[in-house]
DRENTINU-609062 format. One record per residue: residue in three letters; x, y, z of N, C-alpha, C in turn. Coordinates in steps of 0.2 Angstrom, whole numbers, padded with zeros to 4 digits, always signed. Example, Ala and Ser with C-alpha at 12.3 -4.5 7.8 and 13.67 -1.06 7.14 Angstrom:
residues 2
ALA+0066-0028+0039+0062-0022+0039+0066-0016+0039/SER+0064-0011+0035+0068-0005+0036+0064+0000+0039/
***
This chain:
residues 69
UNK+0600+0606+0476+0597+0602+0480+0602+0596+0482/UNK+0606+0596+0478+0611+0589+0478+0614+0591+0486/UNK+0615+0597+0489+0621+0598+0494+0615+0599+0500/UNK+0609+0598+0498+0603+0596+0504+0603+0590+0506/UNK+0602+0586+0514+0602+0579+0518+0594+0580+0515/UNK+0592+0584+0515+0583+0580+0514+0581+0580+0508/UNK+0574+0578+0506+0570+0578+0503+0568+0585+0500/UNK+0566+0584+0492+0566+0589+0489+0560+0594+0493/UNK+0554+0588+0495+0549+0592+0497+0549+0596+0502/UNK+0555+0596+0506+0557+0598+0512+0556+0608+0511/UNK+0557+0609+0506+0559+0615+0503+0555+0619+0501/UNK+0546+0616+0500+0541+0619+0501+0538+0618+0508/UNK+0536+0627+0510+0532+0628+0514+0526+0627+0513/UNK+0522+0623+0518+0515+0621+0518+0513+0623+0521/UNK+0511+0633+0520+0507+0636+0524+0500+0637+0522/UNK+0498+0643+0522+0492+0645+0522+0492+0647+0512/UNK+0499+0650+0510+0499+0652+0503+0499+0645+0500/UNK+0502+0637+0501+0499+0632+0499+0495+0630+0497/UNK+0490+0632+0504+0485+0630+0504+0480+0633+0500/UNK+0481+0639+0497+0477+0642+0496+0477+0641+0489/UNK+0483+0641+0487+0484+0636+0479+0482+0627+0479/UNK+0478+0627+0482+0475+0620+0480+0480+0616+0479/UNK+0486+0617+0481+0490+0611+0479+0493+0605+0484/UNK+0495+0601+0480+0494+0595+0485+0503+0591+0484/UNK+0506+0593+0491+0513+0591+0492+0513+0583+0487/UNK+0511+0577+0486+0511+0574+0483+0514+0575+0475/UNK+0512+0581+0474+0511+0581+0464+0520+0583+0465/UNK+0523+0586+0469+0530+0588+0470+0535+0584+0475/UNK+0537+0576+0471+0542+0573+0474+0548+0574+0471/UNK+0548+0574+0465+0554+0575+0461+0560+0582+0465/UNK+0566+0583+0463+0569+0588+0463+0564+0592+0458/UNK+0564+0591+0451+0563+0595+0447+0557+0598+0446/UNK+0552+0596+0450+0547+0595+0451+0544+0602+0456/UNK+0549+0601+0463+0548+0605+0468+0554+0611+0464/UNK+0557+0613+0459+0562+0617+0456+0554+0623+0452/UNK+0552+0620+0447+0547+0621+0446+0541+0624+0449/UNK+0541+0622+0455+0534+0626+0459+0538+0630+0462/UNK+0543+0632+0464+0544+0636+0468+0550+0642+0464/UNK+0550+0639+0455+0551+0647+0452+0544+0650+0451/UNK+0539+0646+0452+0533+0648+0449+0530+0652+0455/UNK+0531+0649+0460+0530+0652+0466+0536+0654+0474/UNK+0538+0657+0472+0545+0658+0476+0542+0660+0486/UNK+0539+0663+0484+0537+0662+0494+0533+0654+0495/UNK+0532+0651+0493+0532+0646+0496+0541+0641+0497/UNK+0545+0644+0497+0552+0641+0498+0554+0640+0507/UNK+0557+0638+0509+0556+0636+0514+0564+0641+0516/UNK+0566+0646+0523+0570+0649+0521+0572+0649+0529/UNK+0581+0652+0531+0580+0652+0526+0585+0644+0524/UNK+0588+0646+0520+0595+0639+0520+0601+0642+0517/UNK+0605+0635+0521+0614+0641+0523+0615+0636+0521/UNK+0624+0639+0516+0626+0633+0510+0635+0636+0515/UNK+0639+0629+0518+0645+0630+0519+0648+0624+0514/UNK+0652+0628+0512+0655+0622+0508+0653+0616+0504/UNK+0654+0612+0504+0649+0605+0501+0644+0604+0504/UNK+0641+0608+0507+0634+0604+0513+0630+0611+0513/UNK+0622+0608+0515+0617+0616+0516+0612+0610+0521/UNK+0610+0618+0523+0604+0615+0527+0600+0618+0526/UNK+0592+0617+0527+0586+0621+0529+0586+0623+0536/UNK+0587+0630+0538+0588+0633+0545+0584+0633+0548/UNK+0576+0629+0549+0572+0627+0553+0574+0623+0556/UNK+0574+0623+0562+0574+0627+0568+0581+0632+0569/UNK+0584+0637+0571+0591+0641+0569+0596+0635+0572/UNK+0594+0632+0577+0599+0627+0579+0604+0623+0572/UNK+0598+0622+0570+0599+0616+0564+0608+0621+0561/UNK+0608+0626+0559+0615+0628+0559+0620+0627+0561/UNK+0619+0628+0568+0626+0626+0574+0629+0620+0571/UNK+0624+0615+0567+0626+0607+0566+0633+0608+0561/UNK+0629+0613+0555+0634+0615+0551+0642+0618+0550/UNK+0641+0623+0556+0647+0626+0557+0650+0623+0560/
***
C-alpha cells in the first residue's frame, strides 16, 4: 500500500457484496485494517491495480494508467 497515492480505503470496493456484509467503510481506515478485510474477503478489492516500479495505481478509470506509464 506504501507505493499507493491513496487511501487505504481506496482499495475496497463498496458494492452490493459490501453491502451485503453489513459493513461499514469507517471500521476500515487503517492499512492494516483494509489488509485484513480484504484477505477475509478478496472480491471486495478494488482491481485492477498496476505496480511500475516504485509507484501503483488503482486502474479506475483505465486512463488512470496512461498517468503511470
Amino acid at each position: 500500500m506504501e507505493l499507493l497515492p491513496n487511501e487505504p480505503t481506496d482499495l475496497v470496493r463498496e458494492d452490493n457484496n459490501f453491502k451485503e456484509l453489513r459493513l461499514n467503510i469507517g471500521d476500515y481506515q487503517s492499512a492494516g485494517a483494509v489488509v485484513d478485510l480484504l484477505l477475509e474477503h478478496p472480491k471486495l478489492m478494488q482491481r485492477p491495480v498496476v505496480v511500475r516500479g516504485d509507484r501503483a495505481v488503482i486502474a479506475r478509470p483505465s486512463e488512470v494508467v496512461e498517468e503511470l506509464l
